[in-house]
Each structure stands twice: as structure tokens, then as C-alpha cells.
N, C-alpha and C positions, 0 to 999 in steps of 0.2 A: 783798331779795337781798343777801348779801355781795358787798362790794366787796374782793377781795384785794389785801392791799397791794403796792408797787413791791418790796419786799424778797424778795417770794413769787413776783413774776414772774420778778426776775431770776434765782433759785435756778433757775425752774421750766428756764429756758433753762438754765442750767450743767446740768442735769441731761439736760436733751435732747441738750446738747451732746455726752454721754459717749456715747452711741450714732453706729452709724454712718445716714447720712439716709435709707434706704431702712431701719430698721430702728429709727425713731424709737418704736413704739408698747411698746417695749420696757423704757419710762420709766415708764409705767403707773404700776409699782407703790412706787419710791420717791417718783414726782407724789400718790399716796394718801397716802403720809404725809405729805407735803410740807403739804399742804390741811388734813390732819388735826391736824399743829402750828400752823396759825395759829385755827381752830376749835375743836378740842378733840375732834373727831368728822367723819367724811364725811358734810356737808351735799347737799342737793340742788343748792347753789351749788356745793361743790367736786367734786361727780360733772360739772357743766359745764362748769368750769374744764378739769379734765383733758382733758375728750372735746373743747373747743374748742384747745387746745394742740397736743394730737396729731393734730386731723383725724379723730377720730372719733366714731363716735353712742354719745349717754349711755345707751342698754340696752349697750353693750359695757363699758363704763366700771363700769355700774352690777352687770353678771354678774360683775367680778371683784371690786369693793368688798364684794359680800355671802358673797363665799367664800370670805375668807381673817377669822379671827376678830379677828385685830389692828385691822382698821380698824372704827370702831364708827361705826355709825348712828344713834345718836341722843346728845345732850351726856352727856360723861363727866365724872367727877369728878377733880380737880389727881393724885391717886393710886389706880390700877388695883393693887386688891388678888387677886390668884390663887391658891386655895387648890389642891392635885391631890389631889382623889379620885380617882383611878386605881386600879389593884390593891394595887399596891405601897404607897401612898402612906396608902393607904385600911386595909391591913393595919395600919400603923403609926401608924393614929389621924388620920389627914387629914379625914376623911368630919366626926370630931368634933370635928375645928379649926373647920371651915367653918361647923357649926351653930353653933357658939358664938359665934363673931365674926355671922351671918347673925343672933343672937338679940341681940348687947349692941349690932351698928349698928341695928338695925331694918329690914333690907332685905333680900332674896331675889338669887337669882343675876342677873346684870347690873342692879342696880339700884344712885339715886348717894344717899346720904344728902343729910341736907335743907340741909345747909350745903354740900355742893358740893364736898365736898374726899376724898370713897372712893366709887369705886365696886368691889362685891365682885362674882365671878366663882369660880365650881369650876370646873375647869380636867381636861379627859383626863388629859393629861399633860405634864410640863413637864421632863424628860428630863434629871432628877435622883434615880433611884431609890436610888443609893447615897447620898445624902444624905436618902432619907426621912423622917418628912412632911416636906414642903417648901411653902412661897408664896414668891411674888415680890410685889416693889412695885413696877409698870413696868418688868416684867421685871431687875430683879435679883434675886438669890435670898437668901433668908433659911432657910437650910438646920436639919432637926431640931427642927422647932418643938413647942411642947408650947401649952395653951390659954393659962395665962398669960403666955409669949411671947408668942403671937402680937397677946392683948387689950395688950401695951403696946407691941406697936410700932402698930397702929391707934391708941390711946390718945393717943403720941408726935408721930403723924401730924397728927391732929387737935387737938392742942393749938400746931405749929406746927412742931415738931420735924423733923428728915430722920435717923431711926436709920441706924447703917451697917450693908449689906448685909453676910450672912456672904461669900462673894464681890463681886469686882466694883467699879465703882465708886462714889463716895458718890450720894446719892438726887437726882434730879432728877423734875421736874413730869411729867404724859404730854407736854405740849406741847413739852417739853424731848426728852423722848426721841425724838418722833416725828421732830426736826430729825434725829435720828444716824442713826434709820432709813431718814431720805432720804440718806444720804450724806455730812454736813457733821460735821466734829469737834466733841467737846464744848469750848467755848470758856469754862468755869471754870477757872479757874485751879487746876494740879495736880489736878484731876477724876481724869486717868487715871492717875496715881501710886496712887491708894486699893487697896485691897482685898488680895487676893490667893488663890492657886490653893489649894484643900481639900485635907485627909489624902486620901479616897479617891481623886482622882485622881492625888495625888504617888504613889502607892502602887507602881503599877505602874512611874512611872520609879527608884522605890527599890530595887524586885526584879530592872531591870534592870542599875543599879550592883553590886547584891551579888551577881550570878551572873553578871557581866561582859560582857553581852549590850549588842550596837550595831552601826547599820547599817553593813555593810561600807561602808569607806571614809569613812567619816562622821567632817568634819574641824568642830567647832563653831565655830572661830575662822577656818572661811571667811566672808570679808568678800562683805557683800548686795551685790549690782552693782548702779548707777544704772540707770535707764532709757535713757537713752542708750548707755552700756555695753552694755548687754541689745540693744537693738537692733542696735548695730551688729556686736556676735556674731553674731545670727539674720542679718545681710544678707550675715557674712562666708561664715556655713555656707549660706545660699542659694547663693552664689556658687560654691562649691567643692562643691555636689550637682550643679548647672547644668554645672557643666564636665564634671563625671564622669558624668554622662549624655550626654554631645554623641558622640554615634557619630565612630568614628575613620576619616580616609578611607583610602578603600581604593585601592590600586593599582591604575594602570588595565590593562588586560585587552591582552598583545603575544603576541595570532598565538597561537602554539601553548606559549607558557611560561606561559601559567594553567593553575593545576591545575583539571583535572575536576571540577565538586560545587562550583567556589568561586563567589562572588556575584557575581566579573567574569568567569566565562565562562559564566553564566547563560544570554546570548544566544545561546551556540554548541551549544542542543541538550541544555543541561545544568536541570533545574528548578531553581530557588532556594529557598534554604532556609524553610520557616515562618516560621522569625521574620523574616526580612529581608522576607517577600511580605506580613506582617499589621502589622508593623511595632509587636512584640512582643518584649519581651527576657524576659517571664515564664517561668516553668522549666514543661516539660509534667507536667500533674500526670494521674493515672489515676482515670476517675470513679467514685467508689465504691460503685458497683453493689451490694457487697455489705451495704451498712447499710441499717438503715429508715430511709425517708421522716422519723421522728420523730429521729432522729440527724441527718443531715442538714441537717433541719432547726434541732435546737438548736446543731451547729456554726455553721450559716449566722447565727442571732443571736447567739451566744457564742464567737467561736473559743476554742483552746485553742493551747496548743505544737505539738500534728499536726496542724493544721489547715492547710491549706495557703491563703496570703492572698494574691489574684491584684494586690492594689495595693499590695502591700508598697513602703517604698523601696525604691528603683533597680529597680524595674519598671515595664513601661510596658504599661499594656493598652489596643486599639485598642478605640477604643466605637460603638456606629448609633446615634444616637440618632433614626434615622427614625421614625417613628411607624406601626405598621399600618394597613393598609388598614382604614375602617369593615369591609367586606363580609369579610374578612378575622377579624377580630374577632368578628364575630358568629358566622361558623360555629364559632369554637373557641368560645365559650360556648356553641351549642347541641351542641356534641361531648362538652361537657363536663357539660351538663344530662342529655343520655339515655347519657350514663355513669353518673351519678349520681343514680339517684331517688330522689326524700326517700321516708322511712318514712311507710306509711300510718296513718290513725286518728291524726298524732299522736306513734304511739309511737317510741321511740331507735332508730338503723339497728340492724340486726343481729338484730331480734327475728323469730317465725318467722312470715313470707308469706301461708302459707293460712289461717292463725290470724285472722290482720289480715279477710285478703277477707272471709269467713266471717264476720264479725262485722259488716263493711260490708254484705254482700249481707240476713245478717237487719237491720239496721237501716232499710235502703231498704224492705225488706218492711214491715216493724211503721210505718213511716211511711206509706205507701201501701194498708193493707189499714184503717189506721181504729185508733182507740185502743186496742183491745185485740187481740190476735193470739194463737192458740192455738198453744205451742211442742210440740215431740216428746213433752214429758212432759203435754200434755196442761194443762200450767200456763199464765197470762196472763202475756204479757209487758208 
């Protein structure tokens, strides 16, 4: 069983540390890479690392390790080669990158060559279709490749070399990379200096200079605020929502000089108003009786601008969070059952009734009179 080193433990806490403690299992998935750089793959060791880290069991550990494709399950090679056969990719000759490199390494999809150093993968998609065909080497990209491109950067690879990525920065190992994917910077010196951004994406900030197009108000030489700075914003603008929500007090109530209707002559005969008796500053909205259910509904997941939002700020809405009565609850599900009966036989609501029965009642027959049953026409059913 692997012994992970003191370096992986201490990571493994910085990394826990970035959560808050009731929400520690949340580290998961950069603790997977974390494992996966000091192995080269998630071992059965480093599925019980995590699960022993975080407080949880290795089937949990292990349901996420196998569903995301980055973390590989069995030893990888120093270089994850991705070719995209996708549509797009695949239009533009990808499908026949991949064979080519699958026929000059000797190996099939996720498989590592015999010295250890590529393992090849065809890939959905790697969501550079304006750079079509495309591979990455541990995910950076090597944009527009043709066959003998891509045989010499494998070629490169394997003879020692790190080619540089058409984007991005220069090439590091997978062990290398899975460190960044945990969170920690690349610690090469000028690493992140390399590379740089592609025509097609410059493209669009070009056609926004030449047709004078920017976000209103959009100043580039506003200076990034520290974190401190940032905070102490956010505690100023708590402060100053806190106040302007504090209800104003109200004059107290002398004999017969409060007006009628106000909330200090309540006592004298007069009801108080909704919001002061719910303790509610929300504006009364009108229910919209007039839309479907299906409207309703997708405002209630998507508001819009008419949408009217009962917790907007500087509103306050009063909540029960009492819970119903069991007995309570069940009668509104069976209210809601013999409202609702499912379609017979099977078939989708809405289909026709007597249709259904009729077809239930001969089938009860044909079961009941023996294997064969003589129908209207005289035929076997």
C-alpha cells in the first residue's frame, strides 16, 4: 500500500483548509488530483487517503473518482496525449490524427506505451472547435494539427523533448499538472510567462475595437482591490443595508392626536396595517391567476424582469418554518392521488378511457378462459 508522503499530507490539509468545517467534503475533488500527482493515477491507496481525510467511505470517494475522466485509474504515462474526435474535430481530420498516432505508438485508447512516457486517449470534446483538429498534451493544446504534426510532437515527447503548446504554458509531466489542478502554482520558473491567447479568440475582442463596442462604464485601468480592501467594502455595505433596514421608530400614540389607520392608534379600534401585523415590507404583488401552471412555473425557476421577487433586497419576508402535521400531510397526498390517476395499461394521461378499460377487461378474459379465447370475429386471440 502506498505510503503518501508529509508533503501530500500537508497540501492535503491547506486544501481542506480552504473550505468552510461543516463543508469539508467539498475538497474531494482537488484531494483527487492531489493523490493523483504524487502516483500518476487514483490508486486504491489514494481512494483511502481521501475517504480517510475527509470522514468518509471509499464507495463515496470512489463514485466520484470514476466519473469524472481526468482522474485515471490505472498508471498513466509522464504525457496524456488527447486527440478530439468529436464532430467538429472529426470533420476536420481528427478521427485520422488519432489513428495514426494509435498505429505509429502501438496502443489503443487509454492505453500507456511500453516505456512509460504517452498514454493516448480520443477525447468527446475538448472545447476548441474554432481551432479544429486539435490534441492537448496534459491538457494544453496544440491547436490545427495535421498527421505529421502531431507524429513529431509524440516523436519530441518521446525522445525527451517538452514542444510548446500552440496556447498556454510550456509542457509539464501529468504529475506536474495534477499539482495545479489541486490548487498550487506552477513553481517553474517563468512557466506562466509562456504561451499566449489564439487569432480566433482575439477575434472577437478585434471586432469589438473596430465597431467601438464596451461595457458601459468599463474603465481597464481600474486597480484589482486586495482582499482586505474587498472585505472591508462588503462589511461597509453590510453596515449601511443593516441600517436602512432598522425600521424607524414611530411616535408614540397622545389621546386623540394620532391619525386613524396609523400603527400607534392600532389599539384604539383601528386594524394595523399588513405589513406592520406580518412584519413584511414586500410590495403586494397580484397572483397570476391568469397564466399556466407551466409559466408559473418556469418563472418560479427563471425569474425575468416582471417577475416579481418576494426576497429581493430591502425586503423582508416573514417565513413558518413549522413543519405539517404527519396526518396532515398525508391526507394532502391522498387528495392529491384521487385527483390524479395515473393512465391505465401503461399508456400517457390523456389517452381515451374506454379504450384503455376495454382492452384491460378482454385481457383479464383471454387470461382467465385458457390460451385461446374466441374474439367477435371469430378469430383466436
Amino acid at each position: 500500500m502506498t505510503t503518501f508522503t508529509e508533503q501530500t499530507r500537508e497540501r492535503a490539509r491547506e486544501i481542506i483548509a480552504r473550505y468552510p468545517a461543516d463543508r469539508s467534503r467539498s475538497a474531494l475533488l482537488p484531494l483527487l488530483h492531489l493523490v493523483q500527482s504524487e502516483e500518476g493515477y487514483v490508486s486504491p491507496a489514494g481512494v483511502e487517503f481521501c475517504a480517510e481525510v475527509l470522514g468518509l467511505n471509499k464507495a463515496q470517494v470512489g463514485a466520484v473518482a470514476t466519473f469524472y475522466t481526468m482522474y485515471k485509474r490505472k498508471p498513466t504515462g509522464d504525457f496524456l496525449v488527447s486527440v478530439c474526435t468529436n464532430t467538429m474535430c472529426n470533420v476536420l481530420g481528427g478521427q485520422e490524427v488519432y489513428d495514426t498516432l494509435a498505429e505509429h505508438l502501438g496502443v489503443g485508447h487509454d492505453e500507456t506505451t511500453a516505456d512509460g512516457k504517452i498514454t493516448l486517449e480520443h477525447a468527446e470534446c475538448l472545447a476548441a472547435c474554432d481551432y479544429g483538429p486539435v490534441m492537448t498534451v496534459n491538457y494544453d493544446f496544440f491547436d490545427g494539427v495535421d498527421l505529421q504534426g502531431a507524429l513529431g510532437v509524440v516523436e519530441e515527447l518521446r525522445a525527451g523533448g517538452r514542444p510548446m503548446p500552440t496556447r498556454g504554458a510550456r509542457l509539464c509531466t501529468l504529475k506536474e499538472m495534477a499539482v495545479q489542478l489541486a490548487g498550487f502554482a506552477d513553481e517553474r520558473e517563468g512557466a506562466v510567462a509562456d504561451g499566449g491567447a489564439g487569432e480566433p479568440t482575439l477575434r472577437g475582442l478585434r471586432l469589438a475595437e473596430q465597431h467601438g463596442i464596451s461595457v458601459p462604464g468599463f474603465d481597464p485601468n481600474t486597480p484589482i482591490r486586495s482582499k482586505a480592501e474587498a472585505d472591508k467594502a462588503a462589511a461597509q455595505a453590510k453596515a449601511a443595508e443593516a441600517a436602512k433596514a432598522e425600521p424607524a421608530k414611530a411616535p408614540p400614540a397622545s389621546g386623540n392626536g394620532a391619525k386613524p389607520g396609523t400603527p400607534g392608534n392600532a389599539g384604539a379600534g383601528e386594524p394595523a396595517p399588513a405589513a406592520a401585523a406580518g412584519g413584511s415590507t414586500a410590495p403586494d404583488v397580484k397572483a397570476p391567476d391568469d397564466k399556466s401552471p407551466q409559466v408559473r412555473t418556469a418563472e418560479t425557476r427563471q425569474p425575468d424582469a416582471q417577475t416579481a421577487v418576494p426576497d429581493a433586497p430591502g425586503t423582508k419576508v416573514p417565513t413558518d418554518n413549522t413543519a405539517p402535521a404527519p396526518r396532515d400531510a398525508q391526507e394532502a397526498q391522498a387528495a392529491g392521488v384521487a385527483a390524479n390517476p395515473p393512465a391505465g395499461d401503461g399508456k400517457p394521461a390523456g389517452d381515451e378511457a374506454g379504450a384503455q378499460q376495454r382492452n384491460l377487461k378482454d385481457a383479464e378474459a383471454g387470461a382467465n378462459a385458457g390460451p385461446a379465447v374466441a374474439s367477435e370475429t371469430g378469430g383466436q386471440k
